[in-house]
C-alpha positions in Angstrom: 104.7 79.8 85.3 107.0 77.0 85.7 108.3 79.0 89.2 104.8 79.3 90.6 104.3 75.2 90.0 107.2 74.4 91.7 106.8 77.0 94.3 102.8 75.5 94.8 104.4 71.8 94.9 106.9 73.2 97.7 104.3 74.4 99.6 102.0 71.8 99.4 105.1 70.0 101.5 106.1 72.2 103.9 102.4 73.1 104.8 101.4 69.0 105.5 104.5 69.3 108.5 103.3 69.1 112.1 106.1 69.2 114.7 106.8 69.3 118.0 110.1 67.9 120.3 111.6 67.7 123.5 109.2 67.7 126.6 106.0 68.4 124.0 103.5 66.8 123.2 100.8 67.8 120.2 97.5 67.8 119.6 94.9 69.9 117.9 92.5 67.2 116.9 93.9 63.8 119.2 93.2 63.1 122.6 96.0 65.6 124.3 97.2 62.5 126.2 99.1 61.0 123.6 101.3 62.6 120.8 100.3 63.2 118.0 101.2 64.1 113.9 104.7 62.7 113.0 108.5 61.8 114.4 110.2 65.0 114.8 113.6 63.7 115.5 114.8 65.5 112.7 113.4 68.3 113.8 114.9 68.7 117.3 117.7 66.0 117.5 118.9 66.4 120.8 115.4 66.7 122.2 114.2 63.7 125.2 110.7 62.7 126.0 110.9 63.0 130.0 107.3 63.2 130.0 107.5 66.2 131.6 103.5 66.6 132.2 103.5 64.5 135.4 104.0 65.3 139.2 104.5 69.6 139.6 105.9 70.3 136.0 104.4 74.0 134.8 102.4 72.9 131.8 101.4 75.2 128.5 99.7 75.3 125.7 101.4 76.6 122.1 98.9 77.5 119.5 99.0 78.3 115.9 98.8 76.8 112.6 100.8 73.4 111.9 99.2 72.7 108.6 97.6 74.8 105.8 98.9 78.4 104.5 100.7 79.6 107.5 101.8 76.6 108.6 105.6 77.5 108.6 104.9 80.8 110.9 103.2 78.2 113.4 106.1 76.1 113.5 108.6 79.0 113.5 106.9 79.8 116.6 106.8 76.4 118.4 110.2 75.5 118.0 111.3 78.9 119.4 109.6 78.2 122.3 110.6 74.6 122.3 113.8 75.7 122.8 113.7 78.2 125.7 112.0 75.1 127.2 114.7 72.8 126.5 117.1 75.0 127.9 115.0 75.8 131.2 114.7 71.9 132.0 118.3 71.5 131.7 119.5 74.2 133.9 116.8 72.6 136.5 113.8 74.3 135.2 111.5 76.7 137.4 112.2 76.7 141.3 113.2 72.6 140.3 109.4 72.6 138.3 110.4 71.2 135.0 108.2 73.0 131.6 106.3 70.8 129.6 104.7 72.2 126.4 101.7 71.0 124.1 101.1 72.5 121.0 97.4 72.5 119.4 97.0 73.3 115.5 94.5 75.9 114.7 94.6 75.8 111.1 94.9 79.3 111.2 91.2 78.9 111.2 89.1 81.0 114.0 86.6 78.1 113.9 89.1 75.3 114.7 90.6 78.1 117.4 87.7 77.5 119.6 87.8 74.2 119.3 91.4 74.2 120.3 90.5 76.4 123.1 87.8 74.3 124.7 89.9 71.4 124.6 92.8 73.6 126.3 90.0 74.9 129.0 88.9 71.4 129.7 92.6 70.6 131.3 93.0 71.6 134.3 96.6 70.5 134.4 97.3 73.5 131.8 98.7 77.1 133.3 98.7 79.3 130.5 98.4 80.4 126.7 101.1 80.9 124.1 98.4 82.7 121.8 97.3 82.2 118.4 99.5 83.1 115.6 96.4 84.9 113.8 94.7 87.8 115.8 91.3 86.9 114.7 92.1 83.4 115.9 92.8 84.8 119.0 89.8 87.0 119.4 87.6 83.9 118.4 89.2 82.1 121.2 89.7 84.9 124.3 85.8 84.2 125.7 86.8 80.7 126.2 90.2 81.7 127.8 88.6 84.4 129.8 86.2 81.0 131.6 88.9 79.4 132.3 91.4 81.6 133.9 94.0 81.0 131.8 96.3 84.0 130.9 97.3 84.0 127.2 100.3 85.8 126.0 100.9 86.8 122.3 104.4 86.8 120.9 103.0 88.2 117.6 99.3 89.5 117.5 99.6 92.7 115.7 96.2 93.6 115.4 95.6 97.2 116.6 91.9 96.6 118.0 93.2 93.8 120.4 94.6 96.7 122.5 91.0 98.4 123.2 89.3 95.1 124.4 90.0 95.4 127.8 91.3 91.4 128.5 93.3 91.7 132.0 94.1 88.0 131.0 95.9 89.2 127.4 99.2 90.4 126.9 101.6 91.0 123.3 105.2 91.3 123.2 105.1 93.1 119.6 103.9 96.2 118.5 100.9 96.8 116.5 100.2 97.0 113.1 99.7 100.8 113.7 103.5 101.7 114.5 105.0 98.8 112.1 102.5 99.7 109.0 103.4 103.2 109.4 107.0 102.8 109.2 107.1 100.8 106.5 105.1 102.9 104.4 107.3 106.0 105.7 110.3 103.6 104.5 108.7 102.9 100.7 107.7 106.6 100.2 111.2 107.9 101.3 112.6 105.3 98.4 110.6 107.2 96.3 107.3 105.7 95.2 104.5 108.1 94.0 101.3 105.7 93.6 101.2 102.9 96.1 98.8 100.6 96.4 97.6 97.5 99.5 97.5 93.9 98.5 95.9 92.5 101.3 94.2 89.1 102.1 90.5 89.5 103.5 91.1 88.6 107.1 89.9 90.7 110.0 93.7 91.5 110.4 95.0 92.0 107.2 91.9 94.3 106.2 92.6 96.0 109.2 96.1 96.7 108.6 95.2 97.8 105.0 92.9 100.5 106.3 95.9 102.1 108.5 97.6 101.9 105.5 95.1 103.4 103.5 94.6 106.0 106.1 98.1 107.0 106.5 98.8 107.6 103.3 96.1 110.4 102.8 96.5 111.8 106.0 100.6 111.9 106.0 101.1 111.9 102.2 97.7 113.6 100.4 97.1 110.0 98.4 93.5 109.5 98.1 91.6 106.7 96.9 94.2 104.4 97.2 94.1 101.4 94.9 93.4 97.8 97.3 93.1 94.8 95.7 92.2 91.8 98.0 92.2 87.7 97.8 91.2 84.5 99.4 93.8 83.2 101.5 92.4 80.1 101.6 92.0 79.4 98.0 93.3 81.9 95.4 96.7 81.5 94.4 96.8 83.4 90.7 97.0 86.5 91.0 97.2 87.8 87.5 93.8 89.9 87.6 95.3 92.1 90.8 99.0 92.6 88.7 96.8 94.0 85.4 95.0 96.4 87.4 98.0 97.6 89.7 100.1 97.7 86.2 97.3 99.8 84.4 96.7 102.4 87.1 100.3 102.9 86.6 101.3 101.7 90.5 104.8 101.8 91.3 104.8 100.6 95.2 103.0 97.5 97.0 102.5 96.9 100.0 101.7 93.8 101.4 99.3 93.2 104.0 99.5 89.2 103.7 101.9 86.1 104.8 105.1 85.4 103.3 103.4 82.9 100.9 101.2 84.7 98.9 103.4 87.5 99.0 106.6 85.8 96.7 104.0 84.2 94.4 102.6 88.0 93.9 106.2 89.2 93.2 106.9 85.9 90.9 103.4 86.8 88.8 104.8 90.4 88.5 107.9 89.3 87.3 106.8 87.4 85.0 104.7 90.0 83.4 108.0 92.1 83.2 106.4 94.4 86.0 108.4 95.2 88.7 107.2 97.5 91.2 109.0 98.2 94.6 106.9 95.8 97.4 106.9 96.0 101.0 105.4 93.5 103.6 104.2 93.4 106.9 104.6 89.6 107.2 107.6 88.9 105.0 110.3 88.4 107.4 109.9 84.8 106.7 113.1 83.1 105.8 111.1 80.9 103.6 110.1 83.8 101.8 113.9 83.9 100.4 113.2 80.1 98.9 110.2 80.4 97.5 110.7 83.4 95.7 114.5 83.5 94.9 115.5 86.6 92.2 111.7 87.6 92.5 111.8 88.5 96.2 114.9 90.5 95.8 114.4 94.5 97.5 111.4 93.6 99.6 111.0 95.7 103.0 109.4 94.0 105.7 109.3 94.9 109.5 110.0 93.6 112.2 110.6 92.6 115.9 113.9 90.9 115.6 117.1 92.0 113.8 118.7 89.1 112.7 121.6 91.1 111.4 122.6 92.4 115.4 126.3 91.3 115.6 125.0 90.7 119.2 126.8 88.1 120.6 123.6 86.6 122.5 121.7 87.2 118.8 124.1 85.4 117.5 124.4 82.9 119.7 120.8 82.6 119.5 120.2 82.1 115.8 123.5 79.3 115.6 121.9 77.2 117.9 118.3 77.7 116.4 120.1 76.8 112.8 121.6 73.9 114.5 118.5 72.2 115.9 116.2 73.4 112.7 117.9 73.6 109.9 116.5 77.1 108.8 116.9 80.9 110.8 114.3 82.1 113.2 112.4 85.0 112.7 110.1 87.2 115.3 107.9 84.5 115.8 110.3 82.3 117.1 112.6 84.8 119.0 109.4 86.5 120.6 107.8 82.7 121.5 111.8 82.2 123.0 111.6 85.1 125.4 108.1 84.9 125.9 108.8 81.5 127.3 111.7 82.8 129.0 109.7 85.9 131.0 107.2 83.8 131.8 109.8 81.5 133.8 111.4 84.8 135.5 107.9 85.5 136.4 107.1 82.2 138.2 110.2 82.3 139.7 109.3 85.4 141.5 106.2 84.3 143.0 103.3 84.2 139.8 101.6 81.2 139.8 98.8 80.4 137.4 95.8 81.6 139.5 97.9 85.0 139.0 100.1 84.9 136.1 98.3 88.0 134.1 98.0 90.5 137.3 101.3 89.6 138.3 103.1 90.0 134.8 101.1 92.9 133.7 102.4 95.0 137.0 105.7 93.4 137.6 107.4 92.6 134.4 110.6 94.3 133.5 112.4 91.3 131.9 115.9 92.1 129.5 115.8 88.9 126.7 117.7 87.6 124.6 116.3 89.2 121.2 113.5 91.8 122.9 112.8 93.0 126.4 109.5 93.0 127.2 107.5 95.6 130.2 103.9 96.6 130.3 103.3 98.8 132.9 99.9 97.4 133.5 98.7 97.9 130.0 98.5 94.3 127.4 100.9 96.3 124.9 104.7 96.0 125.7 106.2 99.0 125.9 109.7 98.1 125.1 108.9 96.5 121.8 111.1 97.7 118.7 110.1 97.2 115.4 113.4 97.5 112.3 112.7 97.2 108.8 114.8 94.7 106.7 115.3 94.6 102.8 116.1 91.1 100.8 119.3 92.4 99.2 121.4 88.9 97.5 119.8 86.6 98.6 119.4 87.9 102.8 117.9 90.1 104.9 119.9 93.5 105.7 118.8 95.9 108.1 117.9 98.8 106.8 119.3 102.4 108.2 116.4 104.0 109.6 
């Protein structure tokens, strides 16, 4: 018990951070014409306000939560994106157009998302989207997006529906839950486990991904009626009634269909009820996740779109520098909102502008990154996308041999 309050009094401070550095400015619930939240010198200490948003700089919008449960995912996100814009305006920016970011805080909330979008639609002076960290943030907000024109990219909406709306303004870098949920699984039952079962938080995307999950298993592996517990993101944080009634039906496997948060105080209540069943996640690949749980976290699987273990000398390169300005390693959502950032600028470069961003990246884009390469061949999915599937072994993330 005394790990879960002091886990709960850590989060309750690195959920209140808002940040946002270099040519940014932030908003969410303030007038978008003045910065907003806190001083995030210690956040990005090389970073200059050129205020960058004047004359023919190529401005954006970043979107996802900077406060509440998933706050640390949203901020994961914004600095790598931060940083592929800081590194843009130095060389000389786009065709001598410098970036200039602004980053709104949805609260992971689809509610506030509209709000967030109509205040993004009602600038004129913005080009395009860096999308919602939530997908049903996102598909809250699209209508609003569609009006205005604006093309939104998602570094990490994983929902699998999103890929059957249709949007010609929409496009992901990673792959859905489909493909990653199913490896994972694959991944846990080849480690042996005999009854899994889904903890999953009830959100269109979680619920989702528990249902592939579910559906999978009986289809690949004969398991019917698998056992799903649910919670509130929002509010529940003890989850001793879910641990009893995994225990009792004898379940040796979780898997996780929640954020990194909820997921190490699961593991820590298991623990501490000497009940330790092999877990898996789907959104795990949190660094935090290492912190907050410690001991308890140890042999998690989670996937995902970036291998921070590639002796890659550009990976590499990559995850010093983002230690460096941060303080903390990146994870997908920050090396997909990097080269997101960065294929948009390839793209502009080549003659997209923002009246034809979507066609022309949809069509056109064959862009090599950094940490992923991104092509879609006219369809919103990217078809180079890899997913890999790490386990916390002492204390890190190691790839594991697939």
């Amino acid at each position: 018990m005394k790990r879960i309050l002091v886990m709960i009094c850590v989060l309750a401070m690195v959920f209140s951070l808002t940040a946002c550095g270099g040519n940014t400015k932030t908003d969410g619930t303030a007038d978008s014409s003045s910065t907003a939240g806190t001083d995030n010198s210690s956040q990005t200490p090389d970073a200059k306000d050129t205020d960058a948003g004047t004359g023919e700089a190529i401005r954006f919008a970043v979107c996802g939560p900077m406060t509440g449960d998933s706050a640390e995912q949203g901020l994961l996100q914004m600095n790598g994106c931060q940083m592929a814009v800081d590194e843009i305006n130095a060389a000389g920016g786009v065709n001598g157009r410098q970036l200039d970011m602004v980053c709104y805080d949805d609260q992971a909330s689809p509610n506030q998302a509209v709000i967030v979008a109509e205040k993004i639609a009602a600038d004129p002076t913005i080009e395009f989207v860096i999308s919602h960290i939530n997908s049903g943030c996102t598909i809250a907000a699209q209508d609003v997006y569609i009006d205005a024109g604006l093309t939104v990219l998602a570094p990490v909406n994983t929902l699998d529906e999103l890929s059957g709306y249709g949007w010609e303004n929409f496009m992901r870098i990673c792959l859905s839950d489909g493909a990653s949920a199913k490896m994972l699984v694959d991944a846990m039952m080849e480690m042996g486990a005999q009854k899994p079962a889904v903890f999953y938080a009830n959100t269109a995307n979680d619920l989702s991904a528990c249902n592939i999950i579910s559906d999978y298993l009986g289809e690949k592996y004969g398991i019917a009626d698998v056992i799903k517990e649910t919670f509130n993101p929002e509010t529940d944080r003890d989850y001793s009634s879910q641990v009893e009634k995994f225990r009792a039906a004898g379940v040796d496997c979780i898997i996780l269909c929640c954020e990194y948060t909820p997921a190490a105080l699961l593991m820590t209540q298991c623990h501490e009820k000497d009940y330790r069943p092999q877990t898996g996640g789907l959104a795990c690949n949190n660094p935090e996740i290492i912190s907050l749980g410690g001991e308890d976290v140890e042999g998690l699987l989670t996937v995902t779109g970036f291998d921070c273990t590639n002796p890659d000398e550009k990976i590499q390169e990559f995850i010093g520098k983002y230690r460096e300005l941060y303080n903390t390693d990146p994870n997908d959502c920050s090396s997909r909102g990097y080269d997101t950032i960065y294929c948009v600028a390839d793209a502009y470069k080549n003659g997209a502008a923002k009246e034809n961003l979507a066609e022309w990246m949809l069509e056109k884009t064959d862009y090599q990154g950094v940490t992923c390469d991104i092509r879609f061949d006219g369809n919103c999915d990217n078809q180079a996308a890899i997913t890999y599937i790490l386990q916390i072994q002492s204390g890190a993330f190691t790839l594991l041999e697939q």
